[in-house]
C-alpha positions as CSV (number, residue, x, y, z in Angstrom):
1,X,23.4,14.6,-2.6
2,X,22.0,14.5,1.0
3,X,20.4,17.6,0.9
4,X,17.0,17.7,2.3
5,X,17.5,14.2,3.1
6,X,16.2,14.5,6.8
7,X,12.6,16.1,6.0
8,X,12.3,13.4,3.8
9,X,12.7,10.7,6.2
10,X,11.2,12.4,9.0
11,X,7.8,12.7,6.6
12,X,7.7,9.8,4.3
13,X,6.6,7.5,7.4
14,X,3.4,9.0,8.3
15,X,3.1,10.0,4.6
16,X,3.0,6.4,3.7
17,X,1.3,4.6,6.9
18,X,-1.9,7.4,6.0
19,X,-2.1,6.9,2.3
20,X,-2.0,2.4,2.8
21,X,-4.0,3.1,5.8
22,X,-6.9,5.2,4.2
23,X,-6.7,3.0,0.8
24,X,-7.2,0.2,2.8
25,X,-9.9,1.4,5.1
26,X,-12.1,2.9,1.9
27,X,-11.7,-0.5,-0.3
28,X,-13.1,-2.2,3.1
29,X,-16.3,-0.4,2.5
30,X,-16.5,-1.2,-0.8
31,X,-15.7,-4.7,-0.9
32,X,-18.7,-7.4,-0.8
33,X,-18.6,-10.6,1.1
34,X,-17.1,-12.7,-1.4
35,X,-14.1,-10.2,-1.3
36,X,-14.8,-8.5,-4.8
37,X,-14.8,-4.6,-5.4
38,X,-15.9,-2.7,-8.4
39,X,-12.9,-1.1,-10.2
40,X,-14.8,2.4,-9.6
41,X,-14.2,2.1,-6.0
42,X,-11.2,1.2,-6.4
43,X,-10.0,4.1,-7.9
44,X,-12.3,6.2,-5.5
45,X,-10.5,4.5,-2.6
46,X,-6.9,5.2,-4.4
47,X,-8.5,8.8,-4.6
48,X,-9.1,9.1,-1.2
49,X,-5.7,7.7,0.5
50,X,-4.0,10.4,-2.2
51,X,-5.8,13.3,-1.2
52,X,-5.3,12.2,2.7
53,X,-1.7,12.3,2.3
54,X,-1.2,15.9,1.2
55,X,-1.6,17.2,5.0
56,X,2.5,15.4,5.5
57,X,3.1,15.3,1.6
58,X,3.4,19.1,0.7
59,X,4.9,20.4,4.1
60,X,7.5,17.7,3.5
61,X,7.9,18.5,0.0
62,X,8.5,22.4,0.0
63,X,11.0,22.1,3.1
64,X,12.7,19.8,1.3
65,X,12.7,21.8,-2.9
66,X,13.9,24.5,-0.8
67,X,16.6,22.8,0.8
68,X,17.9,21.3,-1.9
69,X,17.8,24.3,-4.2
70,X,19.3,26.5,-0.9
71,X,22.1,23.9,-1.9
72,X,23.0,25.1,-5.5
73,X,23.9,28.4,-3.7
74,X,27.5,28.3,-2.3
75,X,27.3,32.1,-1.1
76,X,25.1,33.4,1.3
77,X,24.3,31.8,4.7
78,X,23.5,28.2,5.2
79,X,19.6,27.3,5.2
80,X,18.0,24.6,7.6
81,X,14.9,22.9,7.9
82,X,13.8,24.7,10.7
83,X,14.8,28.3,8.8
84,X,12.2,27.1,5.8
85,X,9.9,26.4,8.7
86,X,10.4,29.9,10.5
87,X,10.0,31.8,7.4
88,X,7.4,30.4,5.6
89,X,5.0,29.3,8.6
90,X,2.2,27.4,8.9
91,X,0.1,28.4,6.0
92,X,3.2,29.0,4.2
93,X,4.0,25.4,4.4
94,X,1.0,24.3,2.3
95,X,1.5,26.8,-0.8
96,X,1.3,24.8,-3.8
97,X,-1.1,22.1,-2.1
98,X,-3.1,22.4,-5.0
99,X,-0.6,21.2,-7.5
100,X,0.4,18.5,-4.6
101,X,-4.0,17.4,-5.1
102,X,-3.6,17.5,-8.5
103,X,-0.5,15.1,-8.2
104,X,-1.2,12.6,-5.6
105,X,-4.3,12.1,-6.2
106,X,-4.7,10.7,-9.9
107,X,-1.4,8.6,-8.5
108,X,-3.0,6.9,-6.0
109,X,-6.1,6.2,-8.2
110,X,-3.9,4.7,-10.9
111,X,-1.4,3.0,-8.8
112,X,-3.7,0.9,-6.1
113,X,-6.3,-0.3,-8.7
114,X,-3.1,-1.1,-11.2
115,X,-1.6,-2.7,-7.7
116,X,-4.5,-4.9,-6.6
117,X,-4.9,-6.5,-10.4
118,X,-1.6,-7.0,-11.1
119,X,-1.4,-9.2,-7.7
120,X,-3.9,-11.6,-9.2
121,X,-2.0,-11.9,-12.1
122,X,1.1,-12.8,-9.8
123,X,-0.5,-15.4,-7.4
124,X,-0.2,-18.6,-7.6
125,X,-3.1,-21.5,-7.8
126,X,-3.8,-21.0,-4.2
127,X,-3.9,-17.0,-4.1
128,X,-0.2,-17.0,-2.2
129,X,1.9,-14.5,-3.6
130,X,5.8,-14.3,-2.4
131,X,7.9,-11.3,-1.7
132,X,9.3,-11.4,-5.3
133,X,5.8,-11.1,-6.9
134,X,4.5,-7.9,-4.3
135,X,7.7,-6.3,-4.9
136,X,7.1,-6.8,-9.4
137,X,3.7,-5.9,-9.0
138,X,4.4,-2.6,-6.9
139,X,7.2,-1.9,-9.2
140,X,5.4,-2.1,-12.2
141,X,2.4,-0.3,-10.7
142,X,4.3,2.6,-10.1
143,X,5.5,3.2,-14.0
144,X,2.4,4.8,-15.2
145,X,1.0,6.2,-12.1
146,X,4.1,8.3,-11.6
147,X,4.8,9.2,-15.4
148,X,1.3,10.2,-16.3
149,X,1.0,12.7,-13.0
150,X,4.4,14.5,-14.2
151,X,3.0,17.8,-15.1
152,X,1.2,18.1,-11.9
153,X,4.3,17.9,-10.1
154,X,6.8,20.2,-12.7
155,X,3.5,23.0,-11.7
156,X,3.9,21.9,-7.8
157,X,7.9,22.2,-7.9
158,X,7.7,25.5,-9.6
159,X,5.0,26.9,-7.4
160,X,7.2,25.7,-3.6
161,X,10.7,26.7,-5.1
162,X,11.8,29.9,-3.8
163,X,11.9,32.5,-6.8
164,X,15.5,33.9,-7.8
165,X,16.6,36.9,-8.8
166,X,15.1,37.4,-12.9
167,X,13.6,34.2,-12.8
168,X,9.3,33.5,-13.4
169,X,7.2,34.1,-10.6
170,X,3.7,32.4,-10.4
171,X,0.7,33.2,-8.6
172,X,-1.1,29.7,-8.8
173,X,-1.4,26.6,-10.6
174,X,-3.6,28.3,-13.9
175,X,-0.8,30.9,-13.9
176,X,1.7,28.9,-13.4
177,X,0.7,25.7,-16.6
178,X,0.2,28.9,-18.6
179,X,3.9,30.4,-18.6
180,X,5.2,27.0,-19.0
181,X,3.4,27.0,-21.7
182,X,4.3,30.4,-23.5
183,X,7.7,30.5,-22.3
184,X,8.7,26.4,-22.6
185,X,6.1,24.7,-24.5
186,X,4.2,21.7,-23.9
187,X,7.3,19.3,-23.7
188,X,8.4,21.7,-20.6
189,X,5.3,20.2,-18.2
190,X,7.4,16.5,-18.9
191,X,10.8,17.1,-17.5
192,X,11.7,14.8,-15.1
193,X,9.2,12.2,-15.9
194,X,12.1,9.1,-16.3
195,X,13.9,9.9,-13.0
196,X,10.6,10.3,-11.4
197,X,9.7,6.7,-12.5
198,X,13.1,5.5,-11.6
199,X,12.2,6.8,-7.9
200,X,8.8,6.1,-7.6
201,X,8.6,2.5,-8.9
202,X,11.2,1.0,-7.0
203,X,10.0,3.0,-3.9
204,X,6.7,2.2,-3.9
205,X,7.4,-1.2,-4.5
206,X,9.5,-1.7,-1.5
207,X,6.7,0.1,0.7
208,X,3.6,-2.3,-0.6
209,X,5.9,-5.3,-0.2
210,X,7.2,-4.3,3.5
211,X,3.4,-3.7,4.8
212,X,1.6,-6.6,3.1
213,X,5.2,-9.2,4.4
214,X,4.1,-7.2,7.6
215,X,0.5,-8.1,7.4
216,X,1.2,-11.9,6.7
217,X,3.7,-12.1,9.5
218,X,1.8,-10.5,12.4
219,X,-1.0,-11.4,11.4
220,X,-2.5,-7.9,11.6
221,X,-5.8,-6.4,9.5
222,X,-5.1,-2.7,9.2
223,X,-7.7,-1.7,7.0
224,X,-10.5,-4.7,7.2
225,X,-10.5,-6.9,4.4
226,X,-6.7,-8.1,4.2
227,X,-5.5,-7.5,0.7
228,X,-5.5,-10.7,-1.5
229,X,-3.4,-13.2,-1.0
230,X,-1.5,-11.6,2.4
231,X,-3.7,-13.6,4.4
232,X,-2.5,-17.2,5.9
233,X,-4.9,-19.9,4.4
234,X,-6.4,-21.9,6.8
235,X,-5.9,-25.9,6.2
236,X,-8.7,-27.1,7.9
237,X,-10.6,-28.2,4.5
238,X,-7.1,-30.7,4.3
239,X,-8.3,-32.4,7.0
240,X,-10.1,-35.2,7.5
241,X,-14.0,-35.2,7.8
242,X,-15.0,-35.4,11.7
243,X,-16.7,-38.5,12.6
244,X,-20.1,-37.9,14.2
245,X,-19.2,-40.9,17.0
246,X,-16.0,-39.2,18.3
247,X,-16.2,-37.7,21.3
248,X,-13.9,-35.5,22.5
249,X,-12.2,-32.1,21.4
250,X,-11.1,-33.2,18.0
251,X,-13.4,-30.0,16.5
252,X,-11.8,-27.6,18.9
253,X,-8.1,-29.3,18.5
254,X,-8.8,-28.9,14.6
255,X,-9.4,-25.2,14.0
256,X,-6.5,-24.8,16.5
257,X,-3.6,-26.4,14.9
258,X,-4.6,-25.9,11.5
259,X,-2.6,-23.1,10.1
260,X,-0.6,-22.7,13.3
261,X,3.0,-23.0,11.6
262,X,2.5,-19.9,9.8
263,X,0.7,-17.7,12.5
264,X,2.8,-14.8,14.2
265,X,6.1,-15.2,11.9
266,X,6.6,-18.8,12.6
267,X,7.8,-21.7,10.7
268,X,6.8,-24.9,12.1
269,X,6.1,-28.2,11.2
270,X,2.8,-28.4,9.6
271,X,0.0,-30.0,11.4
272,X,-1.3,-33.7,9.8
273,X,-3.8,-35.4,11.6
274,X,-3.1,-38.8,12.1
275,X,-6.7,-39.6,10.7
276,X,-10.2,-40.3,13.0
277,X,-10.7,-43.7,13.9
278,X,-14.2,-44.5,13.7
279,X,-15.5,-46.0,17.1
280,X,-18.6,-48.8,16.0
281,X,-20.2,-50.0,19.1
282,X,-21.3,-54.0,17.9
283,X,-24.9,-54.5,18.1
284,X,-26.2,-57.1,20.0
285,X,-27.1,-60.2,18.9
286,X,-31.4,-61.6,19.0
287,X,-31.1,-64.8,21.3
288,X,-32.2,-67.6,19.2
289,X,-35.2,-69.4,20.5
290,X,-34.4,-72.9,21.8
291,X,-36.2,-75.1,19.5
292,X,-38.3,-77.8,21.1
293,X,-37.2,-81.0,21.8
């Protein structure tokens, strides 16, 4: 079960810091400054952090088909990573990259847009969403982005798995649809597509909820605009109104302690001001004139 387990781990960091990275980076050119993006660019930007991802994704994914299918094998010698490595090379790792376009790229469009709305759903009056809620919406997100892109990857696991003795080769991804097709049929290109849900949803939605938790607890922008409702909101407008006659640092003291107890991973005590008392000087009083005797 553990086969090809340590490719996987050693790639699916910078596979996944890349693609949030790049969608978040793209969307940050989109957005306006009231925060709102067009849906088209935000599948472009879904678009993008899927294509960026392929440079770790397919390397990571044919070292680690051909692992796992070395494994069905009980004679012969044992295969490594670094084996795969050796013998395919550096172009060699990329074969099927294509396939792994064709895949990750309508998946990222899907998913982020999907991702992004179903957050507003989830957020409360104030825009806040909880752990629970990032972890639904990524879950749910990943249903139709992964089951929808499952031809794309049957084509890409056929193309990276080593070839066995009587079995079909293929020479590309055109090739490659097209035997499916004459030798399987249509509902051949689908295998795989519940178990690849049941992996990608839960995964994904642990990953979106880990770097958005991680966003609101640092307090770190990786991308530009922070994604809605990861953001700390400021509780300076639950203040009260600054008097004109105060003098001192009550402005400076305001926008510093407001929103303070949730800054940096803390949990303190939230900041009430005690109120502004208003300082009235009393005007002097016109002497009367003595009246004359």
């Amino acid at each position: 079960c553990s086969t090809g387990l340590v490719p996987q781990l050693i790639g699916v960091a910078p596979e996944k810091a890349i693609k949030l990275t790049v969608n978040d980076l793209v969307r940050d050119k989109f957005t306006g400054n009231d925060n709102s993006i067009p849906l088209l660019a935000e599948i472009i930007s879904g678009a993008c952090a899927g294509g960026s991802q392929v440079i770790f994704t397919n390397p990571l994914e044919i070292v680690k088909i051909r692992l796992q299918v070395a494994g069905e094998i009980t004679t012969g010698p044992r295969v490594s990573a670094l084996n795969v490595i050796r013998d395919l090379g550096f172009f060699g790792l990329y074969k099927g990259a294509k396939a792994c376009f064709m895949r990750d790229i309508p998946f990222s469009a899907i998913y982020f847009p999907a991702y992004a709305h179903l957050k507003t759903q989830f957020a409360d009056e104030q825009g806040r969403l909880g752990a629970l809620q990032l972890l639904t919406a990524g879950a749910i997100a990943g249903i139709p982005a992964a089951s929808l892109v499952t031809p794309a990857d049957v084509i890409k696991t056929r193309l990276q798995v080593a070839a066995r003795a009587g079995q079909t080769t293929y020479t590309g991804v055109i090739d490659c649809f097209r035997k499916i097709m004459q030798e399987e049929g249509f509902r051949a290109l689908w295998k795989g597509a519940g178990a690849r849900m049941c992996r990608s949803s839960p995964q994904f939605g642990v990953t979106l909820v880990t770097y958005e938790l991680l966003q609101q607890w640092f307090y770190v922008d990786f991308g530009g605009h922070r994604p809605a409702g990861s953001q700390p909101k400021s509780r300076i407008s639950e203040l009260p109104p600054i008097n004109a006659d105060h003098v001192g640092g009550y402005r400076l003291a305001a926008a510093t302690f407001a929103g303070v107890e949730n800054k940096f991973g803390l949990h303190l005590p939230k900041f009430k001001s005690s109120g502004v008392v208003s300082i009235h000087h009393p005007e002097p009083v016109a002497a009367t004139p003595a009246s004359d005797p």
